[in-house]
Wavefront OBJ file of the C-alpha trace (Angstrom):
o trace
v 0.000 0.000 0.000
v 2.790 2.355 0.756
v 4.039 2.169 -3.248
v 0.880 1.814 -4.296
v 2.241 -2.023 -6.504
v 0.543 -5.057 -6.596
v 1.597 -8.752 -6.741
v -0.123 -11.322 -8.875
v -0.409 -13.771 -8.216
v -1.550 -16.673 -11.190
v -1.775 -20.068 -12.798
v 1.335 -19.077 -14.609
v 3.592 -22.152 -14.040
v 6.793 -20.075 -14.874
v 5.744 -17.844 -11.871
v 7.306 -17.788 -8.426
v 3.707 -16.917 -7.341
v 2.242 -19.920 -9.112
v -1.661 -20.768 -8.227
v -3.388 -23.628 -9.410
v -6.502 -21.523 -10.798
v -7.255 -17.875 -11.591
v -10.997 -18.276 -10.961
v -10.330 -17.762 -7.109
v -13.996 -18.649 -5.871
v -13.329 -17.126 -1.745
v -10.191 -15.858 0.104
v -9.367 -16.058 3.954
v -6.784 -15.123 6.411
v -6.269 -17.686 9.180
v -5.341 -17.781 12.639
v -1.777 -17.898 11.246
v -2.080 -15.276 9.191
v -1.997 -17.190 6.300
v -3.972 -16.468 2.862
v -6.169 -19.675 1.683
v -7.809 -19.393 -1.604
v -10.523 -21.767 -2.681
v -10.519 -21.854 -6.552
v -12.725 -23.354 -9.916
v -10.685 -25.827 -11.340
v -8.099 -25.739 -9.139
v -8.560 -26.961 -5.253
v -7.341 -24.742 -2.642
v -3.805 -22.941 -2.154
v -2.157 -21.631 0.747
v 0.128 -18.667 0.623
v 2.549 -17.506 3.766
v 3.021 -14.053 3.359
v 6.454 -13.971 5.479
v 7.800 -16.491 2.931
v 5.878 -16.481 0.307
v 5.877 -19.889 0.259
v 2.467 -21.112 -1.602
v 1.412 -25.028 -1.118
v -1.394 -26.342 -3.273
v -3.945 -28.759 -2.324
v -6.250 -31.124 -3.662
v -9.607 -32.525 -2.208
v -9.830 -36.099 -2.790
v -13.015 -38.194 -2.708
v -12.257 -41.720 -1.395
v -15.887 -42.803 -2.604
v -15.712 -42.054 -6.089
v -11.898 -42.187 -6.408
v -11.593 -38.766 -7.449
v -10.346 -35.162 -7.168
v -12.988 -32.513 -6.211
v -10.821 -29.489 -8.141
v -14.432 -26.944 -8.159
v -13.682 -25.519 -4.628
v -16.509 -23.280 -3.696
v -15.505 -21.826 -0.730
v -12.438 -22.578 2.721
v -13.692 -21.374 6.017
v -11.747 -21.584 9.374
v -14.072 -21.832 12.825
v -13.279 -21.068 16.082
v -11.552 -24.142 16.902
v -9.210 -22.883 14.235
v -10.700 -25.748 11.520
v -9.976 -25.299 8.195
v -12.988 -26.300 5.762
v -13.244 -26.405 2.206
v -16.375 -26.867 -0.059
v -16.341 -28.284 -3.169
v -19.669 -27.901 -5.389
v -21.215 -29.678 -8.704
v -21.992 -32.459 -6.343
v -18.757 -32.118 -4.405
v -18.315 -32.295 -0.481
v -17.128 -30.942 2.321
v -13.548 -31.385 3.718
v -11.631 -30.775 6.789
v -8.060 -29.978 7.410
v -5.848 -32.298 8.589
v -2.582 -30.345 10.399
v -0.524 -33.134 11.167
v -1.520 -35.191 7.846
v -1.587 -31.582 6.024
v -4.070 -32.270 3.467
v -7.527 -32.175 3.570
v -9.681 -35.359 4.146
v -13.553 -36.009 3.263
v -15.970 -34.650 6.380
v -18.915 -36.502 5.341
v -19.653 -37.623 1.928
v -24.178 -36.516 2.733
v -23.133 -33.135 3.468
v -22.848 -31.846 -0.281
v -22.666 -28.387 -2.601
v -22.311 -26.129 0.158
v -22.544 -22.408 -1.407
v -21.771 -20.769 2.132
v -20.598 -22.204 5.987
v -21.051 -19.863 8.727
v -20.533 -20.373 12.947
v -23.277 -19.651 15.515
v -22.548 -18.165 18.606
v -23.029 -22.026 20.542
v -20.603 -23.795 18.235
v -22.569 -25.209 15.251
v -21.205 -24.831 11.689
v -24.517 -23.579 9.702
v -24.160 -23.845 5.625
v -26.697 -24.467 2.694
v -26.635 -25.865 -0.602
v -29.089 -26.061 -3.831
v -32.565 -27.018 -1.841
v -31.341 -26.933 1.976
v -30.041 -25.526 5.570
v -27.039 -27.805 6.772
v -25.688 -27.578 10.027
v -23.203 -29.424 11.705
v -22.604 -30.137 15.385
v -18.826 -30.995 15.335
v -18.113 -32.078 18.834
v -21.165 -34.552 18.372
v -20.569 -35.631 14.789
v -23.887 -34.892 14.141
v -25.496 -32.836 11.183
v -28.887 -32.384 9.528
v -30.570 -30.859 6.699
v -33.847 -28.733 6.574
v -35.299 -28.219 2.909
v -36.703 -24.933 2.001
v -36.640 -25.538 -1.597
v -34.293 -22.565 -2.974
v -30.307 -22.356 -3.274
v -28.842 -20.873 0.462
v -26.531 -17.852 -0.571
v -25.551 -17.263 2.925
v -26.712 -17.388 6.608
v -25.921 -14.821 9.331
v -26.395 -14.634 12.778
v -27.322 -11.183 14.702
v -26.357 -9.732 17.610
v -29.922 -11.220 19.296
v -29.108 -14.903 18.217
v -31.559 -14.683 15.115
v -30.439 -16.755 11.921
v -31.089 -15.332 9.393
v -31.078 -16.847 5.555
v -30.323 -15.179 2.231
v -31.746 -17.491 -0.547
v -31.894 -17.315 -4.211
v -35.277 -16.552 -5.652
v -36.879 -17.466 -2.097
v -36.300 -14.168 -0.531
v -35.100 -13.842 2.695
v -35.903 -15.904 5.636
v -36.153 -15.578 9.760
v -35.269 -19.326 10.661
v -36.489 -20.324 13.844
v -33.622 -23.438 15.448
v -36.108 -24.497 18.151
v -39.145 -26.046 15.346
v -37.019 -25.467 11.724
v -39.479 -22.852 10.917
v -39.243 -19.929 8.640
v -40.457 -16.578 8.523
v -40.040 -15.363 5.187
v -39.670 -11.670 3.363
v -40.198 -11.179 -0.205
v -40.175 -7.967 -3.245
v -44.065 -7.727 -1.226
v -42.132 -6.709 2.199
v -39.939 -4.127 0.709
v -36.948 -6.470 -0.748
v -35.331 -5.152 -3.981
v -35.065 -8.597 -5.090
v -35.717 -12.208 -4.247
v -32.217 -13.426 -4.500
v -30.037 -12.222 -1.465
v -26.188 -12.834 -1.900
v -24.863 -11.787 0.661
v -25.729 -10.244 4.221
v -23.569 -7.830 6.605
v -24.771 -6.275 9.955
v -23.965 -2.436 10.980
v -23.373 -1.530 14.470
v -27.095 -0.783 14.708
v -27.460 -3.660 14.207
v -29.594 -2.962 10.906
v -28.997 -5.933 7.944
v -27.437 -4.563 4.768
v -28.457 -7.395 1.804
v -26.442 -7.270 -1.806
v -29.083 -8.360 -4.318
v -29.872 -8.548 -8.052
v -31.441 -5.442 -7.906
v -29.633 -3.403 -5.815
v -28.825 -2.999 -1.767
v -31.896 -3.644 0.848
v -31.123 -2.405 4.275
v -33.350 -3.892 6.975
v -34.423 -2.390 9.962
v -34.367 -5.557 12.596
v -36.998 -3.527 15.095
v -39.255 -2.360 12.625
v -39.029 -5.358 9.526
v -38.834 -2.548 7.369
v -36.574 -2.050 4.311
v -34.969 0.587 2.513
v -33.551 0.024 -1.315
v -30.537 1.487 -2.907
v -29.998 1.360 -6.684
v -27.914 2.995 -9.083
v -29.671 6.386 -8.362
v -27.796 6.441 -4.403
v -24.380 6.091 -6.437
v -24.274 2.652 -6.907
v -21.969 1.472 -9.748
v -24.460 -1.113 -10.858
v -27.303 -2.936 -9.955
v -26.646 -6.328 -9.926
v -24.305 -8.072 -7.605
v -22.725 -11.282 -8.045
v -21.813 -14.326 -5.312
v -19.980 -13.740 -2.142
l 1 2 3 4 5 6 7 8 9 10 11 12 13 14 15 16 17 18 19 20 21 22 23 24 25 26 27 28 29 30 31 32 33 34 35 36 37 38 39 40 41 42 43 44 45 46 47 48 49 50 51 52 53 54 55 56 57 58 59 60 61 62 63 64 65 66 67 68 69 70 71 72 73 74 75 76 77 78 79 80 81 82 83 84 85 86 87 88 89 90 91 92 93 94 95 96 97 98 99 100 101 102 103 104 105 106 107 108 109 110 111 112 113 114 115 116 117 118 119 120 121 122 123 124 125 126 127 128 129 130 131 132 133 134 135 136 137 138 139 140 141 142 143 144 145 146 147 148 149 150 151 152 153 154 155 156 157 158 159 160 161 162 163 164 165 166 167 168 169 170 171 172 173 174 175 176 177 178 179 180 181 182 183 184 185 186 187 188 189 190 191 192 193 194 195 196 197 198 199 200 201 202 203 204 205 206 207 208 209 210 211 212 213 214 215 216 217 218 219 220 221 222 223 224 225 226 227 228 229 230 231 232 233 234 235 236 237 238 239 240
């Protein structure tokens, strides 16, 4: 930042920054301070920015004997896991330090577009039709089907979940009975396809859509678009 120069880093394989894919699907920092990149095409890469030392890692499936290369998404929990998704039927994978490579989780939990961690531990993620969560210390996970692609899940400051779908709107999920409470384009929304969700200090729900921003007000369920007219370079967002 200081010179104002960037680094690239590519699937150049003449370059001492080589990466497996340049369709980089999600980026993290870890505990560590090390950069994972999930990729299309390409499995996930690790980069030490001390050493610039970059390893590159593949997600095998022991079932059907093969490489999952369309990495969707890596996510590190609290416990200082390291998951990676794979999607177009892939599966989820964990970490293994000691082993360092990452092994199959469980070959039922499948397509995950998003992985987030509540507040009492569980991993919560969704894929094409369904919620997932996962209870690691039990080994235990389910699935609840809403019927629309889960773009991401977020959890407030009050303990509410709450679920950005494509084309289903968005949705108030209630853990105790699986129950939803959903808001549609009829409640305000500037779209039915939520991407992603961030909360503000007020705790207010800012949603990137297809059709612009929708801010929701928690207190009052009310929401408040923002399109190209409020200085918005476009319209339509994309994933993540």
């Amino acid at each position: 930042r200081k010179l104002n120069t960037y680094t690239v880093y590519n699937n150049n394989p003449n370059s001492p920054n080589y990466i497996t894919s340049n369709f980089i699907t999600n980026v993290i920092r870890d505990s560590n301070d090390e950069i994972w990149l999930s990729t299309w095409a390409g499995g996930v890469n690790r980069i030490n920015p001390k050493t610039n030392v970059i390893r590159h890692y593949s997600c095998y499936n022991p079932y059907t004997k093969q490489v999952e290369k369309n990495i969707w998404l890596v996510f590190e929990d609290a416990q200082k896991n390291i998951w990676a998704s794979a999607t177009n039927e892939g599966c989820l994978y964990l970490f293994d330090r000691n082993k360092n490579l990452f092994l199959l989780y469980d070959r039922a939990i499948n397509n995950l577009q998003c992985l987030t961690q509540t507040s009492d531990g569980k991993l919560w993620g969704g894929n094409y039709t369904s919620i997932v969560w996962i209870d690691i210390a039990k080994r235990k996970q389910g699935k609840i089907n809403i019927g629309y692609p889960v773009r991401y899940i977020h959890e407030d400051k009050n303990k509410q979940l709450w679920v950005a779908t494509q084309e289903g709107g968005l949705l108030l999920f209630n853990r105790k009975n699986n129950t939803s409470k959903r808001f549609t384009t009829a409640d305000g929304l500037s779209s039915n396809t939520i991407l992603r969700i961030l909360e503000d200090k007020k705790g207010n729900l800012w949603m990137s859509t297809y059709n612009g921003l929708s801010r929701l007000d928690i207190k009052s369920k009310t929401f408040r678009i923002f399109s190209k007219n409020d200085g918005l370079q476009s319209n339509q967002f994309s994933f993540n």
